[in-house]
mmCIF file as Biopython writes it, N, C-alpha, C and O atoms, coordinates in Angstrom:
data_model
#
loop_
_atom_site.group_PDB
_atom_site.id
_atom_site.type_symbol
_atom_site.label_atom_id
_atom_site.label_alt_id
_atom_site.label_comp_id
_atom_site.label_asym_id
_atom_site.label_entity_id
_atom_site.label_seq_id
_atom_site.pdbx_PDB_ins_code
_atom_site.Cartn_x
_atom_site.Cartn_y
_atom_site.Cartn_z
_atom_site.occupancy
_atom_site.B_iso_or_equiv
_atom_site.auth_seq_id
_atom_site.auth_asym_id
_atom_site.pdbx_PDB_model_num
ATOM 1   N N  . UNK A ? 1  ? -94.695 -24.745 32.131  1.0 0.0 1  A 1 
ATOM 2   C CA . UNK A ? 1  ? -94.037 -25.352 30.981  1.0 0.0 1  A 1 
ATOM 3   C C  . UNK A ? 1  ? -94.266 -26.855 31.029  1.0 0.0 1  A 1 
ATOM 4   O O  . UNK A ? 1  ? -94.261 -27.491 32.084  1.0 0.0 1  A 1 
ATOM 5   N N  . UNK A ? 2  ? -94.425 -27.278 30.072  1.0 0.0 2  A 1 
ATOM 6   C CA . UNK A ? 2  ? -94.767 -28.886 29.640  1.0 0.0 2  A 1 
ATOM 7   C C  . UNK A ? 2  ? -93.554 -29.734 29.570  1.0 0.0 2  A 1 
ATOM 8   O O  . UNK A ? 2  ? -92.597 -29.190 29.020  1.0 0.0 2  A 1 
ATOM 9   N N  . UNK A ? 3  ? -93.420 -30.625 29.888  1.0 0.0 3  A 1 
ATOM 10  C CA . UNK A ? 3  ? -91.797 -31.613 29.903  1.0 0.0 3  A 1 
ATOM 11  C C  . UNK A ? 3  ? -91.378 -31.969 28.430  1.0 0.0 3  A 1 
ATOM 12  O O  . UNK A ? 3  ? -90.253 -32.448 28.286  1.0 0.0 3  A 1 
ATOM 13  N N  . UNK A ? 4  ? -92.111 -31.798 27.402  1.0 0.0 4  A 1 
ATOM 14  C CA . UNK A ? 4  ? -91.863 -31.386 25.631  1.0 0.0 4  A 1 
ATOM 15  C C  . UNK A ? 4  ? -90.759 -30.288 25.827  1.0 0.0 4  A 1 
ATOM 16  O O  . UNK A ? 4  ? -89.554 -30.267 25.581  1.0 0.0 4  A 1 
ATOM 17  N N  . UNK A ? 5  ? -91.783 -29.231 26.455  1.0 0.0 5  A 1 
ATOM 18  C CA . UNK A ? 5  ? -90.478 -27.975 26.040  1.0 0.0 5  A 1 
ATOM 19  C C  . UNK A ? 5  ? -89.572 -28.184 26.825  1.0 0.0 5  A 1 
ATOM 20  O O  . UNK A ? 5  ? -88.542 -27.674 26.384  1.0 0.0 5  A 1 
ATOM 21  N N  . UNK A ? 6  ? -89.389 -28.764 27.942  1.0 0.0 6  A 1 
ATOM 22  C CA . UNK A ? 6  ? -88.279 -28.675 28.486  1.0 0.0 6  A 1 
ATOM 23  C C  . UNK A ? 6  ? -87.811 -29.817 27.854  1.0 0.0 6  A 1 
ATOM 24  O O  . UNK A ? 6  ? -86.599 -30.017 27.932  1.0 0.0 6  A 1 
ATOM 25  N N  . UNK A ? 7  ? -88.302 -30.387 27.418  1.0 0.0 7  A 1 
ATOM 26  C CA . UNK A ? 7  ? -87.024 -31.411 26.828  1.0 0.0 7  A 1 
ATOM 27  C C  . UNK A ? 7  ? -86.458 -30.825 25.539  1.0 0.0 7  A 1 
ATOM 28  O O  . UNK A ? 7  ? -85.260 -30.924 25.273  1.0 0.0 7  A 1 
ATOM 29  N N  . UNK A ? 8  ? -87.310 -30.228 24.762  1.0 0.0 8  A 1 
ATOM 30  C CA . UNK A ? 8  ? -87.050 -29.612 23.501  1.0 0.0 8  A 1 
ATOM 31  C C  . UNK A ? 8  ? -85.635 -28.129 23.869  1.0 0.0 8  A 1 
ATOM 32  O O  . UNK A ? 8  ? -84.589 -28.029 23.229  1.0 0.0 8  A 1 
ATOM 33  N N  . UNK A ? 9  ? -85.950 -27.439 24.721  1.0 0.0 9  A 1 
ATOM 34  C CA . UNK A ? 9  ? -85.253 -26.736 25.591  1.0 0.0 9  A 1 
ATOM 35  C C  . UNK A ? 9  ? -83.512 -27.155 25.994  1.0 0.0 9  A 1 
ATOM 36  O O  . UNK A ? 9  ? -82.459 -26.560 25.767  1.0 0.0 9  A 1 
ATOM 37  N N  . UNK A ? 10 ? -83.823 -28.435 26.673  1.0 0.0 10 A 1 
ATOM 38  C CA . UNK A ? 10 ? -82.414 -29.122 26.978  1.0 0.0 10 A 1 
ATOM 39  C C  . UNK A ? 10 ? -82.012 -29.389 25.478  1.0 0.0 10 A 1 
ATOM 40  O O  . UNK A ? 10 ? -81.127 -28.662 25.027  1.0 0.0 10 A 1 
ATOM 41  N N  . UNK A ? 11 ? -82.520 -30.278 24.712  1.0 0.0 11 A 1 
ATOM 42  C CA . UNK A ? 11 ? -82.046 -30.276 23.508  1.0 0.0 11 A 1 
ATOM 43  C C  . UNK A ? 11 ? -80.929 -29.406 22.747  1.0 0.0 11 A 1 
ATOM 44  O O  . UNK A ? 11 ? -79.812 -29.591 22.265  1.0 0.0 11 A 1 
ATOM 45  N N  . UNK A ? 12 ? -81.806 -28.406 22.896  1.0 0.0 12 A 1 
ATOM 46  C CA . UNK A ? 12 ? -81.479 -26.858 21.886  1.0 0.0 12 A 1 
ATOM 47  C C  . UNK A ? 12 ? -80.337 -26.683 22.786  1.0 0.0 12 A 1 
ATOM 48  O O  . UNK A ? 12 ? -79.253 -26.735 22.204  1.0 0.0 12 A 1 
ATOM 49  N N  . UNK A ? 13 ? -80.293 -26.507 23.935  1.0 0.0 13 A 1 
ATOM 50  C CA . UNK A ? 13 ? -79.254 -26.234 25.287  1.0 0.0 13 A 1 
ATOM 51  C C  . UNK A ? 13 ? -77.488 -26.738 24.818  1.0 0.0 13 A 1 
ATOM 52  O O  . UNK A ? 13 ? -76.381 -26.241 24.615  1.0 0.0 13 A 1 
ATOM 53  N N  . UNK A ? 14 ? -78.414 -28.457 24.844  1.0 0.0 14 A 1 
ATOM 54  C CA . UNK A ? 14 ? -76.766 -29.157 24.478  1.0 0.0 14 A 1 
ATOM 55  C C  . UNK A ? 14 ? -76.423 -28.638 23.368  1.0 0.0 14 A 1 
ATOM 56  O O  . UNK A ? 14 ? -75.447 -27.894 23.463  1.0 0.0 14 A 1 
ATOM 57  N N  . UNK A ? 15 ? -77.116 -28.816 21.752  1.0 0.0 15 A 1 
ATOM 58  C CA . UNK A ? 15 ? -76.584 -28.541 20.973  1.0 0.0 15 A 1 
ATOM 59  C C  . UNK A ? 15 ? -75.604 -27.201 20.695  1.0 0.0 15 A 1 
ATOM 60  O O  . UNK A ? 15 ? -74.443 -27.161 20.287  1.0 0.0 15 A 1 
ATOM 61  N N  . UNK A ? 16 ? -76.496 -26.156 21.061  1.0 0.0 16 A 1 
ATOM 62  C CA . UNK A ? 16 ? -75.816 -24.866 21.741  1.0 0.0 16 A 1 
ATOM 63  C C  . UNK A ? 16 ? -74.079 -25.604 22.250  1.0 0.0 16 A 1 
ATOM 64  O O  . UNK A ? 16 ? -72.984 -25.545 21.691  1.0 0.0 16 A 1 
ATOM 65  N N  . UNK A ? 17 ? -74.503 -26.210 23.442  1.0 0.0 17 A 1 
ATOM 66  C CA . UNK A ? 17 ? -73.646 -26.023 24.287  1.0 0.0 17 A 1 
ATOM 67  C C  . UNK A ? 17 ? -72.123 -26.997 23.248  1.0 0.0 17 A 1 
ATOM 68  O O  . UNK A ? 17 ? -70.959 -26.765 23.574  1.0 0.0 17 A 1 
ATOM 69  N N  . UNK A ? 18 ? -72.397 -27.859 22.246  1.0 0.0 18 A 1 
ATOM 70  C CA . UNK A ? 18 ? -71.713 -28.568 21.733  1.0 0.0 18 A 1 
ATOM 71  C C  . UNK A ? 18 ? -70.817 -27.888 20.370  1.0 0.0 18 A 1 
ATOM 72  O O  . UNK A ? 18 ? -69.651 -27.837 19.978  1.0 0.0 18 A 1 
ATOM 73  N N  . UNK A ? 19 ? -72.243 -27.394 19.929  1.0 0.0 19 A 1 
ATOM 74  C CA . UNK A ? 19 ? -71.640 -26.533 19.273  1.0 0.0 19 A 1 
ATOM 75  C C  . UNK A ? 19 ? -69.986 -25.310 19.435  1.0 0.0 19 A 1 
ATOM 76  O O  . UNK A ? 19 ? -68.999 -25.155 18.714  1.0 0.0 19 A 1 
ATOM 77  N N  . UNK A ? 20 ? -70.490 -24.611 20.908  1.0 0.0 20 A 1 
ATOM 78  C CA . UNK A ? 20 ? -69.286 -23.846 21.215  1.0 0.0 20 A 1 
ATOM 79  C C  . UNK A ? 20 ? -68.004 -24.104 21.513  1.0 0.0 20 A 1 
ATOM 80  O O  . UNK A ? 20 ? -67.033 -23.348 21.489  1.0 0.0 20 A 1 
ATOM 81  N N  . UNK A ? 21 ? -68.130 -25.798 21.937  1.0 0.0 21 A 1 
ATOM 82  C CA . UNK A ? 21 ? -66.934 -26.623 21.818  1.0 0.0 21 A 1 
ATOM 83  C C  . UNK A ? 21 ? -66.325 -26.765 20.513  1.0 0.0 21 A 1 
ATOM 84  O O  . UNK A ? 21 ? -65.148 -26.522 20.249  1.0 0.0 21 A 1 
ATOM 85  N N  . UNK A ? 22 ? -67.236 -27.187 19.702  1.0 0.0 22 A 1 
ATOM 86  C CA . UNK A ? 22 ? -66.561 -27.247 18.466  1.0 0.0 22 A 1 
ATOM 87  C C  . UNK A ? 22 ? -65.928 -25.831 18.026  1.0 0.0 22 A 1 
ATOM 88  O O  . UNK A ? 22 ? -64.880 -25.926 17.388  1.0 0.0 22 A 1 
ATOM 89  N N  . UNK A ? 23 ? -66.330 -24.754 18.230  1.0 0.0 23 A 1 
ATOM 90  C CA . UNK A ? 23 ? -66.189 -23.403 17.698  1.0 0.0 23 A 1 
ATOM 91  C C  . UNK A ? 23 ? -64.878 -22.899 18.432  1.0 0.0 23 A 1 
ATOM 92  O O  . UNK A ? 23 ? -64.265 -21.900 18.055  1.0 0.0 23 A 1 
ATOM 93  N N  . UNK A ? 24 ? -64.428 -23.831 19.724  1.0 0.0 24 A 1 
ATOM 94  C CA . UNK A ? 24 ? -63.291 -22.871 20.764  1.0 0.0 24 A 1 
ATOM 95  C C  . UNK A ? 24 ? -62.347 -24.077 20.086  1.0 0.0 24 A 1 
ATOM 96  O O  . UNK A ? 24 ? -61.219 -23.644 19.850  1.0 0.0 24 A 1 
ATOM 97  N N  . UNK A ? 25 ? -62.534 -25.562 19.693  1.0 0.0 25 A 1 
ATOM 98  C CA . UNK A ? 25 ? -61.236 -26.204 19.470  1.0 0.0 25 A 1 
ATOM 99  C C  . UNK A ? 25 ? -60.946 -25.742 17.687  1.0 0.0 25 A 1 
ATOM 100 O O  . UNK A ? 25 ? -59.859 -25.814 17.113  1.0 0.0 25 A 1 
ATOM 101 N N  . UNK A ? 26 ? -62.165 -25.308 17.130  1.0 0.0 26 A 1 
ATOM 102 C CA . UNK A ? 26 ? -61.721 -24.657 15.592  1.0 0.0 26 A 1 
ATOM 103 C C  . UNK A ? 26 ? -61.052 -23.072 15.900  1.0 0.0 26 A 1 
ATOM 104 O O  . UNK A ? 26 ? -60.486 -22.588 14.919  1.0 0.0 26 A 1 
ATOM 105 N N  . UNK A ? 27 ? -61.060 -22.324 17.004  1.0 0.0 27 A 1 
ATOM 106 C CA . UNK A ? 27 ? -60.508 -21.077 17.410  1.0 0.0 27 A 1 
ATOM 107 C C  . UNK A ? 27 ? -58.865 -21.694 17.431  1.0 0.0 27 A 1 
ATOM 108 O O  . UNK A ? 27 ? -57.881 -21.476 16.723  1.0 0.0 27 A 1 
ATOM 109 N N  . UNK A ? 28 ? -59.120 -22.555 18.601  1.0 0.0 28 A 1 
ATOM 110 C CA . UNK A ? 28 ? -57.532 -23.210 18.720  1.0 0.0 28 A 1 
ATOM 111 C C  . UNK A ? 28 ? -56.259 -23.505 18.027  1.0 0.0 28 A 1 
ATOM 112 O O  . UNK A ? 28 ? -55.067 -23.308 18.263  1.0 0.0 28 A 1 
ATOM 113 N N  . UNK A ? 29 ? -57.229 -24.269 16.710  1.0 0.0 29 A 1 
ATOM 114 C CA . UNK A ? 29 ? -56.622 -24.873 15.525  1.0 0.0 29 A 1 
ATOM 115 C C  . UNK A ? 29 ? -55.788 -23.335 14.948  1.0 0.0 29 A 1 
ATOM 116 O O  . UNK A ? 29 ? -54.571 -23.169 14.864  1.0 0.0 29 A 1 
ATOM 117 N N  . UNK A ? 30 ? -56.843 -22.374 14.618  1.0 0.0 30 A 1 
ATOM 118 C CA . UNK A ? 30 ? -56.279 -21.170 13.853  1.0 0.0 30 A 1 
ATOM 119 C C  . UNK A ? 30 ? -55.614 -20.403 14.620  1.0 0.0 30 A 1 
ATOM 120 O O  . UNK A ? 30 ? -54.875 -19.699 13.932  1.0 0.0 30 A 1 
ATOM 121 N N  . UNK A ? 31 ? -55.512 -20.193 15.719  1.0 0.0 31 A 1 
ATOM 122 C CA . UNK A ? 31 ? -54.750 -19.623 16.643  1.0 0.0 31 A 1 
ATOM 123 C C  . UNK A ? 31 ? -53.287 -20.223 16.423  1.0 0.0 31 A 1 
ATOM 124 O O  . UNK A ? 31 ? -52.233 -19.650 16.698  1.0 0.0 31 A 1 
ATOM 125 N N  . UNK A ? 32 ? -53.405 -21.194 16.000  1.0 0.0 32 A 1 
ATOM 126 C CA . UNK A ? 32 ? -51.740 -22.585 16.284  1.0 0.0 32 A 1 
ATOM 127 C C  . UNK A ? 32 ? -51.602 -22.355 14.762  1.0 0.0 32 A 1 
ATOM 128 O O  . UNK A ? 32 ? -50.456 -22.233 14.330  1.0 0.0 32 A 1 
ATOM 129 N N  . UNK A ? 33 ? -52.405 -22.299 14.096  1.0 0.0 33 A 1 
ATOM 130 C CA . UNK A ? 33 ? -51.937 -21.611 12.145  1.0 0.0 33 A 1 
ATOM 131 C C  . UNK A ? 33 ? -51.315 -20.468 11.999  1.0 0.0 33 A 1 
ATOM 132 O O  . UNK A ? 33 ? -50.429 -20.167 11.199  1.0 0.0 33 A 1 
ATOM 133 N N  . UNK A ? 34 ? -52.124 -19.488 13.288  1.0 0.0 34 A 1 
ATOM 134 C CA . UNK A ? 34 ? -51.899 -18.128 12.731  1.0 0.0 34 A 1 
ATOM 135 C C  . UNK A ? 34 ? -50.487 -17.765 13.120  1.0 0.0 34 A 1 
ATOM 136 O O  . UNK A ? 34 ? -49.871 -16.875 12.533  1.0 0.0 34 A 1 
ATOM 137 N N  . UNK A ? 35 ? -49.693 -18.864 14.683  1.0 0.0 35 A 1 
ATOM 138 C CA . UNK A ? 35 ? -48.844 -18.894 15.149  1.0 0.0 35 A 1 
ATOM 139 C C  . UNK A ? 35 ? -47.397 -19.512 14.043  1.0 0.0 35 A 1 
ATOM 140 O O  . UNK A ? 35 ? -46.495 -18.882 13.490  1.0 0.0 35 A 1 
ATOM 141 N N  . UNK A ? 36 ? -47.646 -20.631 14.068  1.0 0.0 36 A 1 
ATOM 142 C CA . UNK A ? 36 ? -47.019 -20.770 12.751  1.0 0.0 36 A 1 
ATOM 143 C C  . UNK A ? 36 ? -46.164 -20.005 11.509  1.0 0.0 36 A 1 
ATOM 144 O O  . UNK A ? 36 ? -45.027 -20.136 11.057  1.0 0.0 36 A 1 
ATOM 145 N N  . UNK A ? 37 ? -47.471 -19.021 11.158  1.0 0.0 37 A 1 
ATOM 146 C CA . UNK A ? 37 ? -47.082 -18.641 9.762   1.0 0.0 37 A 1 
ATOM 147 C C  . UNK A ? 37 ? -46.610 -17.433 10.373  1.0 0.0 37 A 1 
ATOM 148 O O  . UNK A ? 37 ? -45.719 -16.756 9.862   1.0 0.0 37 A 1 
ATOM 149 N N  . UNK A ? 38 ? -47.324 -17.067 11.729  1.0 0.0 38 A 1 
ATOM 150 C CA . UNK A ? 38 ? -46.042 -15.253 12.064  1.0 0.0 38 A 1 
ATOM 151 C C  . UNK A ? 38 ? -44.234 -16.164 12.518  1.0 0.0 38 A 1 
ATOM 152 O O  . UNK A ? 38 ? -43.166 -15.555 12.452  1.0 0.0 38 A 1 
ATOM 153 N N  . UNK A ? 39 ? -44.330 -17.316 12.844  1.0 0.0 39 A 1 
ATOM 154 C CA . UNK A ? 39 ? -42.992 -17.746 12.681  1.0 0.0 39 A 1 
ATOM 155 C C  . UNK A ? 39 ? -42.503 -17.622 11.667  1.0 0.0 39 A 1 
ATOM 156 O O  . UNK A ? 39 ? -41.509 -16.904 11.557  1.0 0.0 39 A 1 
ATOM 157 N N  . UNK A ? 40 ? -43.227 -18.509 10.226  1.0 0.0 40 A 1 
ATOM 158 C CA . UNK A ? 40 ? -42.887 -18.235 9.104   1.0 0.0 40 A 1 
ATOM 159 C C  . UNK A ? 40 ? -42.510 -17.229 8.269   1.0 0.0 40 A 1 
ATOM 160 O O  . UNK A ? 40 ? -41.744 -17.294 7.307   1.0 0.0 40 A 1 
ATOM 161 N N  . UNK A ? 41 ? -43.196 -16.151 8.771   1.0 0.0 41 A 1 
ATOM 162 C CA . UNK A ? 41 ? -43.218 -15.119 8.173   1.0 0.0 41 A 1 
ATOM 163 C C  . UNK A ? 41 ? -41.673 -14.388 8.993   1.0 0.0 41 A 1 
ATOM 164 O O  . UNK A ? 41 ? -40.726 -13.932 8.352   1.0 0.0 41 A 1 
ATOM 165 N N  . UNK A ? 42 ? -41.706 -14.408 9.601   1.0 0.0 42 A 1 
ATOM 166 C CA . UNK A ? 42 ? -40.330 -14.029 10.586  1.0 0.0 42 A 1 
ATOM 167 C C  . UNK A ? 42 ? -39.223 -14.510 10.164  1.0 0.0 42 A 1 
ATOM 168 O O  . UNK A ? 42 ? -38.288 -13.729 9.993   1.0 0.0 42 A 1 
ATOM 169 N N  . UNK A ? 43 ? -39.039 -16.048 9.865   1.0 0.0 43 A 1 
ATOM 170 C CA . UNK A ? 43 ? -38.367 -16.442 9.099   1.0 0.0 43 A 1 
ATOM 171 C C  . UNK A ? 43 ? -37.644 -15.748 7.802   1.0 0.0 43 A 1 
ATOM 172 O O  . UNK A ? 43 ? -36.561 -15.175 7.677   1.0 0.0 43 A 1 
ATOM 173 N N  . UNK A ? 44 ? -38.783 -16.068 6.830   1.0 0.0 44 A 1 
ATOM 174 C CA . UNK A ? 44 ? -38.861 -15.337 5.862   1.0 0.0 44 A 1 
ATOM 175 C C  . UNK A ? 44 ? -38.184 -14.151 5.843   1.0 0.0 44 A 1 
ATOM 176 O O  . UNK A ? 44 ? -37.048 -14.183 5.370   1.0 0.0 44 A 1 
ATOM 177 N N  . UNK A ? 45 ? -38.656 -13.008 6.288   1.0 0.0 45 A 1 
ATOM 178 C CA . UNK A ? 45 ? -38.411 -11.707 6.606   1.0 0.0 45 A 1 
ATOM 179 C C  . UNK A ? 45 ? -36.795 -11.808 6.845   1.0 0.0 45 A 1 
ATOM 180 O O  . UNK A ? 45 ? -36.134 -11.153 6.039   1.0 0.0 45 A 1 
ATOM 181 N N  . UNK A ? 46 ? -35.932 -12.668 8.019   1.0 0.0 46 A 1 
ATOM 182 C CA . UNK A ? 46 ? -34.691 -12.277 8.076   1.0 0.0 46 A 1 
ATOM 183 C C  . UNK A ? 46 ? -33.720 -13.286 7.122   1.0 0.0 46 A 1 
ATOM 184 O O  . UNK A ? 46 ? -32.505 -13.462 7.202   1.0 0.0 46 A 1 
ATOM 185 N N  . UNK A ? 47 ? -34.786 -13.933 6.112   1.0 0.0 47 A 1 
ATOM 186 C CA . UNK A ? 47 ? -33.996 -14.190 5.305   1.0 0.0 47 A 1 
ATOM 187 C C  . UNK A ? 47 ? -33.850 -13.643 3.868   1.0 0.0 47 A 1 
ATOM 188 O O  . UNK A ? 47 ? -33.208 -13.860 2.840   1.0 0.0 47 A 1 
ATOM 189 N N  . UNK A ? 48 ? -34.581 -13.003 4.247   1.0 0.0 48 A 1 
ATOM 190 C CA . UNK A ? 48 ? -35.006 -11.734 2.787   1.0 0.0 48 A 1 
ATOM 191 C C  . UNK A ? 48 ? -33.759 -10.383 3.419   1.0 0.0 48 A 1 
ATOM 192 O O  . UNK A ? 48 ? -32.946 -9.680  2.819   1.0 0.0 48 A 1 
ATOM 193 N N  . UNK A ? 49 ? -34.134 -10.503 4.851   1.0 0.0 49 A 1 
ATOM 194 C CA . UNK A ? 49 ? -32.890 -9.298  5.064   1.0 0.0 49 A 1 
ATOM 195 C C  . UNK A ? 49 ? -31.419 -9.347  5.176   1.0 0.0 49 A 1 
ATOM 196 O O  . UNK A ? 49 ? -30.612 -8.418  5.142   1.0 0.0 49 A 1 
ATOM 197 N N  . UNK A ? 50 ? -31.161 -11.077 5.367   1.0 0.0 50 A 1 
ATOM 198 C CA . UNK A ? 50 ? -30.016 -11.300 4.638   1.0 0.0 50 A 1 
ATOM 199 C C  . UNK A ? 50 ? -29.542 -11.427 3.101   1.0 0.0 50 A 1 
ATOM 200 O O  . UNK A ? 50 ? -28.469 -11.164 2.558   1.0 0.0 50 A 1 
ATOM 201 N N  . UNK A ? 51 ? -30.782 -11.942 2.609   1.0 0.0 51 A 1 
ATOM 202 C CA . UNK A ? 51 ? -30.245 -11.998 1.010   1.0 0.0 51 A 1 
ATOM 203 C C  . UNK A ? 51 ? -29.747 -10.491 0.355   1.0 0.0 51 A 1 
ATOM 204 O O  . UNK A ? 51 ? -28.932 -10.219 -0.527  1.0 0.0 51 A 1 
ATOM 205 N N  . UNK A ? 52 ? -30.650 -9.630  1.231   1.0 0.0 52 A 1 
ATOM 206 C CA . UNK A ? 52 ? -30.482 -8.288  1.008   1.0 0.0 52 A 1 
ATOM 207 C C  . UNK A ? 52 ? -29.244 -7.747  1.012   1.0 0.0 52 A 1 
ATOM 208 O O  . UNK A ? 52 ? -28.612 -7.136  0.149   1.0 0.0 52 A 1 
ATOM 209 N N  . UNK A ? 53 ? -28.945 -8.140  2.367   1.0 0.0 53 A 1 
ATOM 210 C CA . UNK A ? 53 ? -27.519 -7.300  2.391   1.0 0.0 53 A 1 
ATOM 211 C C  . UNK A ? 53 ? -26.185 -8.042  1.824   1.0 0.0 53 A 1 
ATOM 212 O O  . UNK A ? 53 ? -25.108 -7.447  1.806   1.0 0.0 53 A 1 
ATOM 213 N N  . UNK A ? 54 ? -26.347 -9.572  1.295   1.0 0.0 54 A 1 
ATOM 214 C CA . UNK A ? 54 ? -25.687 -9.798  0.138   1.0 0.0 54 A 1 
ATOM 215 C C  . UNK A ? 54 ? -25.810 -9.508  -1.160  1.0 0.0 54 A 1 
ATOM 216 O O  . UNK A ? 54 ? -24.846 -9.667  -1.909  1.0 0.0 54 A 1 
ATOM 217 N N  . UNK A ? 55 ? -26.939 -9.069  -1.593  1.0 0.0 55 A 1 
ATOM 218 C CA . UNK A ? 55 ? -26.611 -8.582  -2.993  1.0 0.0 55 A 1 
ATOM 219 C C  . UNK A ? 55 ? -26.418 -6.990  -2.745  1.0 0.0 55 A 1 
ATOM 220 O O  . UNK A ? 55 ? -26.160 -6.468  -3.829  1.0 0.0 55 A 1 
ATOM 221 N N  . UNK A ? 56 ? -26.445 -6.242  -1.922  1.0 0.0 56 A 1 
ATOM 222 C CA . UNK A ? 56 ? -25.933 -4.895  -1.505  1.0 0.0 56 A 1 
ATOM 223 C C  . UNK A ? 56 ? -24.237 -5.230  -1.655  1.0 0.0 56 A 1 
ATOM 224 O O  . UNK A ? 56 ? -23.540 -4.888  -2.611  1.0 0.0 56 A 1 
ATOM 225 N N  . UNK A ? 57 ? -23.898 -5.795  -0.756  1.0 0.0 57 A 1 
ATOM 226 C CA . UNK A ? 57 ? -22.422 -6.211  -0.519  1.0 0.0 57 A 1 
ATOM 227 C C  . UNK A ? 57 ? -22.005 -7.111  -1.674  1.0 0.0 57 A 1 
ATOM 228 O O  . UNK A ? 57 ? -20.871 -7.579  -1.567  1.0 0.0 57 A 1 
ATOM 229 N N  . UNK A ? 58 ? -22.675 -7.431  -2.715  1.0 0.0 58 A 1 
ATOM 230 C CA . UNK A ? 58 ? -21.845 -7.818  -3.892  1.0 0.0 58 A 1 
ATOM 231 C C  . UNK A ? 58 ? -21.971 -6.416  -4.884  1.0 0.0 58 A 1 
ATOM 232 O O  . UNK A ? 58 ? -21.004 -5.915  -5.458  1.0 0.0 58 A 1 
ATOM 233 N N  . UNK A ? 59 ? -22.838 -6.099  -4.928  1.0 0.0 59 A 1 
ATOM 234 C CA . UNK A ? 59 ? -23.287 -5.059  -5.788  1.0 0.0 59 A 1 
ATOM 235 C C  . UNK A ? 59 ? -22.168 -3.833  -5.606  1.0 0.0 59 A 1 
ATOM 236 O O  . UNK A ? 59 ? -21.528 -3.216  -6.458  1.0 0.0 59 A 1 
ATOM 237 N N  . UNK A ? 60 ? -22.188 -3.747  -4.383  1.0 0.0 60 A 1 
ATOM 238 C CA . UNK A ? 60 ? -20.735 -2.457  -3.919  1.0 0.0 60 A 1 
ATOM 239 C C  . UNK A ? 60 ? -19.276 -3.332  -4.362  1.0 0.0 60 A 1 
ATOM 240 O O  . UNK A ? 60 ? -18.254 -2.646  -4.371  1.0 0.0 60 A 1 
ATOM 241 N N  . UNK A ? 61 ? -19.205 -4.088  -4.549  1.0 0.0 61 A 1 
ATOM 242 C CA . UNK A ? 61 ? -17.709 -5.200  -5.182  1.0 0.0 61 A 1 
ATOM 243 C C  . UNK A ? 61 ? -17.894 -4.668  -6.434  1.0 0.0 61 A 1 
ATOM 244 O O  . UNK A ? 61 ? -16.958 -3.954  -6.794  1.0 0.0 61 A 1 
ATOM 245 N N  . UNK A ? 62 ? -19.027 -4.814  -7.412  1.0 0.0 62 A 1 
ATOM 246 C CA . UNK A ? 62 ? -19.134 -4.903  -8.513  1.0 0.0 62 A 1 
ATOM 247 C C  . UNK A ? 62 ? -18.966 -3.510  -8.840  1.0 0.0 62 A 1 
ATOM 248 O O  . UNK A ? 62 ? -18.187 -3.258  -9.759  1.0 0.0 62 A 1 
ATOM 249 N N  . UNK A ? 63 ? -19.429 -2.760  -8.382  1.0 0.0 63 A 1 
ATOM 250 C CA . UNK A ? 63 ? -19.241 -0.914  -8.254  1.0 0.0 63 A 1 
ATOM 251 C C  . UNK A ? 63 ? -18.006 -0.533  -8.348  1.0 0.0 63 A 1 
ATOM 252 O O  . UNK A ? 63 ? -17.565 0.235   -9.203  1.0 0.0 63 A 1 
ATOM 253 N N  . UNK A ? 64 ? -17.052 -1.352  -6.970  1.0 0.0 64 A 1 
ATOM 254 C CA . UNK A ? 64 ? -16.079 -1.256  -6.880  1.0 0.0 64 A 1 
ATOM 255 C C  . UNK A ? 64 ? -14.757 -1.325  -8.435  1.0 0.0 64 A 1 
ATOM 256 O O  . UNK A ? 64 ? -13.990 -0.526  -8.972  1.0 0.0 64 A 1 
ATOM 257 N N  . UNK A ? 65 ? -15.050 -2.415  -8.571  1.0 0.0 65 A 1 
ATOM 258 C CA . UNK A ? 65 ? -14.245 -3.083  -9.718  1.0 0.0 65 A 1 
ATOM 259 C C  . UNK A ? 65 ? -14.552 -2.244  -10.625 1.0 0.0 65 A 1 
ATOM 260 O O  . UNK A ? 65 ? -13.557 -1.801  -11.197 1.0 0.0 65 A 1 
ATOM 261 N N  . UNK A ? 66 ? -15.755 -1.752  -11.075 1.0 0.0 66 A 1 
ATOM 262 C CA . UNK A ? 66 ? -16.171 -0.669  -12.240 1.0 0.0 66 A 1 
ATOM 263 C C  . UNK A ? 66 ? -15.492 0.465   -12.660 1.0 0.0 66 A 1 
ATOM 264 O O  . UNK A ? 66 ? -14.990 0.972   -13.663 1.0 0.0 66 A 1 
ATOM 265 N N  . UNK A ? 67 ? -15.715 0.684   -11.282 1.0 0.0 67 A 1 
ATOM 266 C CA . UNK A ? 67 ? -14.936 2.239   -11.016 1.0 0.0 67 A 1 
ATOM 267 C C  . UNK A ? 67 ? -13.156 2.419   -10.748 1.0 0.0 67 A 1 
ATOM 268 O O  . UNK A ? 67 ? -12.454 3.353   -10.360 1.0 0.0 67 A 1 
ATOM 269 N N  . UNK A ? 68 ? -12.863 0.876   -11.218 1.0 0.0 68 A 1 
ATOM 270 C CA . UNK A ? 68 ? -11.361 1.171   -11.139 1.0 0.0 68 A 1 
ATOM 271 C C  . UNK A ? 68 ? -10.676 1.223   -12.110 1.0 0.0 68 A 1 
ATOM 272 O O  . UNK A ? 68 ? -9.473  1.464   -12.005 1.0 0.0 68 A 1 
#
């Protein structure tokens, strides 16, 4: 091999090798998004399952009163 290709070689090497850095701290980023929004979403969820069981528990008041 000629010191071209090996330089052409190392080249390709780093970029490679720079590249996968960039690709594990853009993994990171979405990993810490995806973390986030299952908080969010969790959130969400037990506040949907409280709103729930207040309009259940008004709704049975309102039943109540109907039916008297």
């Amino acid at each position: 091999m000629s010191l071209e290709l090996l330089s052409k070689l190392e080249t390709k090497i780093q970029a490679a090798l720079e590249t996968i850095e960039l690709l594990k701290m853009e993994l990171e980023e979405e990993k810490q998004k995806n973390q986030n929004l299952t908080e969010t979403n969790q959130q969400l969820s037990q506040d949907l399952h409280s709103w729930n069981e207040k309009i259940t528990g008004l709704v049975g008041l309102l039943n109540d009163e109907v039916s008297e």
